[in-house]
C-alpha positions as CSV (number, residue, x, y, z in Angstrom):
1,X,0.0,0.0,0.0
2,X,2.5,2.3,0.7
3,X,4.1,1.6,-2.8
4,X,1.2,2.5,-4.5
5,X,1.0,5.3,-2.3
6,X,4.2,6.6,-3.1
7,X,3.2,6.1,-6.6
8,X,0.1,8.2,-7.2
9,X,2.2,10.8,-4.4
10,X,4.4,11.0,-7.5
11,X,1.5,11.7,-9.6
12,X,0.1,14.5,-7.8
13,X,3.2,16.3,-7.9
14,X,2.8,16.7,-11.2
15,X,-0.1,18.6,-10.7
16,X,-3.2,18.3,-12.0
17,X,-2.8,19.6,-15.7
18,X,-1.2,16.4,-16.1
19,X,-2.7,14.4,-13.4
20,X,-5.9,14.2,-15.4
21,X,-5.1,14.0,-19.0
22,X,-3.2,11.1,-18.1
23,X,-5.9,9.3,-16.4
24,X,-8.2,10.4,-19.6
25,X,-6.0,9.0,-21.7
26,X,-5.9,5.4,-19.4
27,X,-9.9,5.5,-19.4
28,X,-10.0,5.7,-22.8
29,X,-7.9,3.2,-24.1
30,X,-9.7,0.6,-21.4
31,X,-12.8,1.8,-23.1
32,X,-11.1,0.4,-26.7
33,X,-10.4,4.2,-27.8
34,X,-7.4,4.0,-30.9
35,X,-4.6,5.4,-28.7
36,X,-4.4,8.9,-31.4
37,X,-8.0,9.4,-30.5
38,X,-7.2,8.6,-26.6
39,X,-4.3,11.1,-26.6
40,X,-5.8,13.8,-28.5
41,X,-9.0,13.4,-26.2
42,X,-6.8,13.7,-23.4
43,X,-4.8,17.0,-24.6
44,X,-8.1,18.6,-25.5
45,X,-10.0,17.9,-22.2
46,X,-6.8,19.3,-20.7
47,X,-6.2,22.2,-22.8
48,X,-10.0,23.1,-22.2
49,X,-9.3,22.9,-17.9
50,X,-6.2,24.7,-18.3
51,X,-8.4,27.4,-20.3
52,X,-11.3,27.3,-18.0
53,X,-8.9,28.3,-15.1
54,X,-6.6,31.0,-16.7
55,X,-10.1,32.8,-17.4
56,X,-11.2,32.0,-14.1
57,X,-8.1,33.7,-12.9
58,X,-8.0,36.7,-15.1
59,X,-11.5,37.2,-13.8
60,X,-10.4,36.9,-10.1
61,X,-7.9,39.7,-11.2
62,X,-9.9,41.6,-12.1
63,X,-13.3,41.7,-9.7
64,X,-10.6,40.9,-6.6
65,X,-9.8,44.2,-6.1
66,X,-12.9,45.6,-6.9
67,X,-14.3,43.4,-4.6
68,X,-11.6,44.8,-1.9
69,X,-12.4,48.3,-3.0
70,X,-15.7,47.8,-2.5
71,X,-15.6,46.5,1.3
72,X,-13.1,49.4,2.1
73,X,-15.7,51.9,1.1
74,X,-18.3,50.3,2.9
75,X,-16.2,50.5,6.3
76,X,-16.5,46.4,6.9
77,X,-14.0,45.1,8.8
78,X,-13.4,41.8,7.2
79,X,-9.6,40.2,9.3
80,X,-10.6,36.9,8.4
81,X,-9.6,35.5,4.3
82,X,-11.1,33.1,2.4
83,X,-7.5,31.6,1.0
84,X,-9.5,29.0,-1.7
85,X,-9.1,25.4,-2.7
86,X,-5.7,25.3,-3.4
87,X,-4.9,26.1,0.1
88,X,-6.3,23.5,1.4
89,X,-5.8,21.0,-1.0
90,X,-1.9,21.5,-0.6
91,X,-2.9,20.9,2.8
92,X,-4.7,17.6,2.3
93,X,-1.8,15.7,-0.1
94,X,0.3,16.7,2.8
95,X,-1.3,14.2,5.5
96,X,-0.8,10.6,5.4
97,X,-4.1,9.9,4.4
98,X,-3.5,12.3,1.3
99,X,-2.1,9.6,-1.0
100,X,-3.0,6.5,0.4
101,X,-6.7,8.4,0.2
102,X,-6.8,8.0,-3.7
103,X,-5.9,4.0,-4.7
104,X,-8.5,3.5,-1.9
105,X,-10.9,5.4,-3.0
106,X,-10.2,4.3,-6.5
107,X,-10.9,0.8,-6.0
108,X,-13.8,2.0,-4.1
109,X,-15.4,3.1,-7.1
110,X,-14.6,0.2,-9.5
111,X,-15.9,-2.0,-6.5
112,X,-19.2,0.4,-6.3
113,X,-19.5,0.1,-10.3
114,X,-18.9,-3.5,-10.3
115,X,-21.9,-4.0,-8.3
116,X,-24.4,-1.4,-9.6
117,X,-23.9,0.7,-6.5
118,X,-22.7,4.1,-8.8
119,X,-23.0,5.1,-12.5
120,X,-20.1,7.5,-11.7
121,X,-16.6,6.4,-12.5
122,X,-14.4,9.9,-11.0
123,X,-11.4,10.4,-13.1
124,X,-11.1,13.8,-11.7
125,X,-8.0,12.0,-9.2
126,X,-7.4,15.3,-8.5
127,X,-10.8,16.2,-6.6
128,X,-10.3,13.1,-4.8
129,X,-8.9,15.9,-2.2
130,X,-12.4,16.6,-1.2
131,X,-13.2,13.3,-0.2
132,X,-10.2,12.9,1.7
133,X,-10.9,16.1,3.6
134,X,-14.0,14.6,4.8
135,X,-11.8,11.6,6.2
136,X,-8.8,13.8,7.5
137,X,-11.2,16.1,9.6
138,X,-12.7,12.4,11.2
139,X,-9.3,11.4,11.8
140,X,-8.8,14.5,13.5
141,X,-12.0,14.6,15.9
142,X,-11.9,11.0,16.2
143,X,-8.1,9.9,16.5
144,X,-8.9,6.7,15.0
145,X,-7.4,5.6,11.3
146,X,-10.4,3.7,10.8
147,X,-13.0,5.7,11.6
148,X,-11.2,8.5,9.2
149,X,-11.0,6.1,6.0
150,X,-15.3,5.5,6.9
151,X,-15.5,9.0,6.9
152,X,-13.6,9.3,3.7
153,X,-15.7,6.6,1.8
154,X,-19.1,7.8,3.4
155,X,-18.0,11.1,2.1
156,X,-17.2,9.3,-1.7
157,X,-20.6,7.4,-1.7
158,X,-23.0,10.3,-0.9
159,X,-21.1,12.4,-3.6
160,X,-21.3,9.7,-5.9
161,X,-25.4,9.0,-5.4
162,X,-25.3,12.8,-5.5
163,X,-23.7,12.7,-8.7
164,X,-25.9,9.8,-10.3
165,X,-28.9,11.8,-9.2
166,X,-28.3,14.9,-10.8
167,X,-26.5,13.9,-13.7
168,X,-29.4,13.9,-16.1
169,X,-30.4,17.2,-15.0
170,X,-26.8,18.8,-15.4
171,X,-26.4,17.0,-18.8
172,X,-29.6,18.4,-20.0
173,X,-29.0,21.9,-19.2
174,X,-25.0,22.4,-19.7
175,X,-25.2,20.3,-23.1
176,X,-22.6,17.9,-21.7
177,X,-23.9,14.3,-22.4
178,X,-22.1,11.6,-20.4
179,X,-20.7,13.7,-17.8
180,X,-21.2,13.9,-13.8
181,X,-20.0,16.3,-11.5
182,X,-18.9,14.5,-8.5
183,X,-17.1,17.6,-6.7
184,X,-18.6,17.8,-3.3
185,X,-18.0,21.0,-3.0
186,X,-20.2,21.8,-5.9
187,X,-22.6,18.3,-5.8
188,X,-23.5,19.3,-2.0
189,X,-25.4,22.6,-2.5
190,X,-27.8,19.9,-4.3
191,X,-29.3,19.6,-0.6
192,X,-30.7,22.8,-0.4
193,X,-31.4,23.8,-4.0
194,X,-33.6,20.0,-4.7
195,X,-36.0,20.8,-1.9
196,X,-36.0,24.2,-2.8
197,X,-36.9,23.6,-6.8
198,X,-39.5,21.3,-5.4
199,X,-41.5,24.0,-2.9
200,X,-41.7,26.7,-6.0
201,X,-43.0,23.5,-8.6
202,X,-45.8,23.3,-6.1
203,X,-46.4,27.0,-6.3
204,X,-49.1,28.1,-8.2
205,X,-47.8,30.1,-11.0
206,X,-43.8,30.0,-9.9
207,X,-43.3,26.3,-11.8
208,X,-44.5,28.2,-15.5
209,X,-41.6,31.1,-14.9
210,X,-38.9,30.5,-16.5
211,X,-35.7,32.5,-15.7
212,X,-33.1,31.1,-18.2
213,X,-31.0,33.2,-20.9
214,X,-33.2,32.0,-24.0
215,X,-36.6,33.7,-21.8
216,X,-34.8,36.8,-20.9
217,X,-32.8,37.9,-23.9
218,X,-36.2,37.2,-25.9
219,X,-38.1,40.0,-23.5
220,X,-35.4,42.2,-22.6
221,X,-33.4,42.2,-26.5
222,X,-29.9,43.4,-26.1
223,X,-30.0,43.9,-22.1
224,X,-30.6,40.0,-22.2
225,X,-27.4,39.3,-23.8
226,X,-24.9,37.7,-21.7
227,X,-21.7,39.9,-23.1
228,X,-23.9,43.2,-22.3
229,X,-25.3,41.6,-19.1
230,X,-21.5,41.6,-17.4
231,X,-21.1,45.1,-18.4
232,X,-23.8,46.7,-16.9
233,X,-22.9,44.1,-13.9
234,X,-19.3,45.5,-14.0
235,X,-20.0,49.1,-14.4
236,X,-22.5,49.0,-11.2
237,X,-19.6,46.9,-9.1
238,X,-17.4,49.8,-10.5
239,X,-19.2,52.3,-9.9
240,X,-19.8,50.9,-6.0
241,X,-15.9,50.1,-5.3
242,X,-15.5,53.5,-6.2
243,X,-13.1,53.1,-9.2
244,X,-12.4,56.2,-11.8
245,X,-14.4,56.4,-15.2
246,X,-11.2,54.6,-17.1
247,X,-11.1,51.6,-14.6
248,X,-15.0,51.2,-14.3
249,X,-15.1,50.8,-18.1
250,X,-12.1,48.7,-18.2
251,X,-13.6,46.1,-15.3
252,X,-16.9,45.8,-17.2
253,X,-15.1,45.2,-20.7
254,X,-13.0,42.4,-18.7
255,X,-16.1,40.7,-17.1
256,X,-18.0,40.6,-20.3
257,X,-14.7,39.1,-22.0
258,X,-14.7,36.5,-19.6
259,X,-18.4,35.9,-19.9
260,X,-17.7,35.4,-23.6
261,X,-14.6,33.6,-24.1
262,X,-15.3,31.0,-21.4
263,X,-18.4,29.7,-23.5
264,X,-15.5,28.9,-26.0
265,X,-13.1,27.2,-24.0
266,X,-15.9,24.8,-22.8
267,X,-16.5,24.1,-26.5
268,X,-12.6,22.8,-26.9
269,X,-13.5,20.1,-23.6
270,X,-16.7,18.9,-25.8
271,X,-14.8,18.4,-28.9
272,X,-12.2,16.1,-26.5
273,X,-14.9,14.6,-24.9
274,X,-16.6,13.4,-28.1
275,X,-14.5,10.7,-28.8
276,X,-14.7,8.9,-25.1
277,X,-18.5,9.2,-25.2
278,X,-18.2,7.2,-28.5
279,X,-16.2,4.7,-27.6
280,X,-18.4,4.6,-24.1
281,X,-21.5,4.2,-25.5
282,X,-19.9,1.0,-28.1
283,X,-17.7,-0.3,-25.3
284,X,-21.1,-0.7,-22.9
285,X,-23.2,-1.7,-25.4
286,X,-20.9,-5.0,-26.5
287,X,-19.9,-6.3,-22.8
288,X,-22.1,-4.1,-19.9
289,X,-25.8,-4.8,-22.1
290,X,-25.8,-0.9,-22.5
291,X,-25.2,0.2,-19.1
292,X,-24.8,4.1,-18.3
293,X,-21.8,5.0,-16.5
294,X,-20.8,9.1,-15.8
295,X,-17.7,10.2,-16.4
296,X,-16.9,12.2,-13.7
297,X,-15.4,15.4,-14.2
298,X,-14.1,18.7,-11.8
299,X,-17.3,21.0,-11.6
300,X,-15.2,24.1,-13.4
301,X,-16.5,22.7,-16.7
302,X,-19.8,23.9,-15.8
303,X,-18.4,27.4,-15.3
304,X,-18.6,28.8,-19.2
305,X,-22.6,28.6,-19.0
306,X,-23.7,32.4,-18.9
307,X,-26.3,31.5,-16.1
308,X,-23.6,30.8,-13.8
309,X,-21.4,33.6,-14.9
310,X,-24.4,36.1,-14.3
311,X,-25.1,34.9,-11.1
312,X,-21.5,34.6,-9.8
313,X,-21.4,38.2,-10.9
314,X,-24.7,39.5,-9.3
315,X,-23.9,37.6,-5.9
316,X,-20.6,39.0,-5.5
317,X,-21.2,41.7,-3.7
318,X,-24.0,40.1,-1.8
319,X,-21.3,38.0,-0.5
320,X,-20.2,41.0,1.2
321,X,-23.2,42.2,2.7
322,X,-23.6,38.6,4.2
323,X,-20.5,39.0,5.3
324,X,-21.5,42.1,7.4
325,X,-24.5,41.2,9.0
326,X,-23.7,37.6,9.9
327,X,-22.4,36.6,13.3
328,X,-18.8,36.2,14.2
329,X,-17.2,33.1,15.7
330,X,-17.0,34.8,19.1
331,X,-20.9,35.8,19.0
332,X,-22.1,32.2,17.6
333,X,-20.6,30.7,21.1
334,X,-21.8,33.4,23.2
335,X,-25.4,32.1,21.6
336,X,-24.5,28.9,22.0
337,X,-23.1,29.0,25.5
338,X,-25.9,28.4,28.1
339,X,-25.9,31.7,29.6
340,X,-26.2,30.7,33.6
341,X,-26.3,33.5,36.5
342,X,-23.1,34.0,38.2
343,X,-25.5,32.9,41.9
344,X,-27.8,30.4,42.0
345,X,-30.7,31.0,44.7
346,X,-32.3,27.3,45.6
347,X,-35.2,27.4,47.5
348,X,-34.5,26.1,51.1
């Protein structure tokens, strides 16, 4: 075990622009794909991540300090910083459990596909970091090896079902045919949003509204395009941070760049995922009797959809305001501390 370990510790150093290509590349030749097909597949899918992220980032350039700008005018005090993923994940492949967390949790899913258990087969090895959280913050409350690796898998089996669940859903509405999204941090908000879809279907008249791009840009004309959306977004959170005319106009040209280009990058990881859902489909149909399995991917390729853009853009700066009128740590546990008198008077 610790071989194998050591192994796949190897791989992650690598990181995971090469990390997942390369496990593209092994699913597809297991599914019969002609190795030119596997590797270009592979290089695509790849290129389209990379892509997704560096527009990601340049986005996070840009609406960061805006974003900062923005609090400072306000007068928040905000001491505490949300450092991201890669924090933590760096944190994560550094435990013991880190490594040894993903040949377990691989043969985990083969054993869960084997018997019917999952549709999903993850091949994001990457995101496997998630999981493992769940089963390094057991270890840690627990102290017990064991109970960390149940957390771990209890973690991989509810994202998986999660995953299975709403897979039909996702690949109906982001176009992406085949594909799962087994990231718990994404898959998990599923527990709120499910129950929440279901209240408004039973509301009369809520069920026949429909909010997407195709229903607004056919009402609203030229405010309901995406591009022109993110500007009128950008000059608002410009115009609020407190920027100068030139870098108002400049942060709404960038967001509506982003919301454009982003579309295109997720067209490059359809174009390499074409070839896998091909060989998928043949591959199940000869020895499985046309059995589904998901490939699971990292929840960023969902990110070039315009709804999501839109609403990560309009909810930015309620993320501040939430930010201002929720409870700190210290107040939660005054709440939550019983709050006794300093003398008790029995009766005698």
């Amino acid at each position: 075990m610790e071989s194998i370990a050591g192994l796949f510790k190897v791989l992650l150093d690598l990181g995971p622009n090469v990390v997942l290509p390369f496990f593209i590349f092994l699913f597809a030749l297991a599914l019969r794909t002609p190795p030119g097909k596997a590797i270009r597949a592979a290089i695509f899918i790849a290129i389209a991540l990379i892509g997704i992220k560096m527009v990601i980032a340049f986005m996070g350039d840009n609406l960061g300090p805006a974003m900062k700008a923005l609090s400072k005018n306000s007068g928040l005090k905000l001491d505490v910083m949300d450092v991201g993923w890669g924090a933590v994940a760096a944190a994560i492949w550094a435990t013991p459990m880190g490594a040894i967390g993903i040949p377990v949790l691989l043969l985990f899913n083969l054993v869960l596909l084997y018997f019917r258990a999952t549709k999903t087969l993850m091949v994001d090895i990457w995101n496997y970091h998630h999981l493992i959280t769940a089963g390094v913050l057991t270890y840690w409350a627990t102290d017990n090896v064991y109970l960390g690796f149940a957390g771990m898998m209890l973690a991989a089996l509810i994202t998986w079902l999660l995953a299975d669940w709403s897979a039909p859903f996702l690949q109906r509405f982001y176009g992406l045919p085949g594909i799962s999204m087994p990231t718990l941090s994404s898959i998990s908000e599923l527990v709120i949003a499910a129950p929440i879809n279901e209240l408004l279907d039973h509301i009369p008249g809520a069920k026949n509204i429909r909010g997407n791009f195709d229903s607004v840009r056919k009402y609203l004309g030229l405010f309901g395009e995406p591009a022109v959306l993110a500007v009128i977004i950008g000059l608002v959170i410009g115009l609020m941070a407190g920027y100068d005319v030139k870098n108002t106009l400049n942060l709404a040209m960038n967001l509506a760049a982003v919301m454009i280009i982003l579309p295109k990058v997720v067209a490059i990881l359809m174009e390499g995922l074409m070839p896998i859902q091909e060989a998928s489909r043949e591959f199940l149909q000869k020895r499985m009797g046309n059995r589904e399995i998901f490939l699971g991917l990292d929840s960023a390729i969902s990110i070039g959809h315009p709804s999501v853009l839109t609403a990560a853009l309009i909810l930015t700066p309620f993320v501040l305001i939430l930010a201002a009128i929720l409870p700190d740590e210290e107040s939660i546990q005054s709440l939550l501390r019983p709050q006794w008198p300093h003398e008790l008077h029995l009766p005698s």
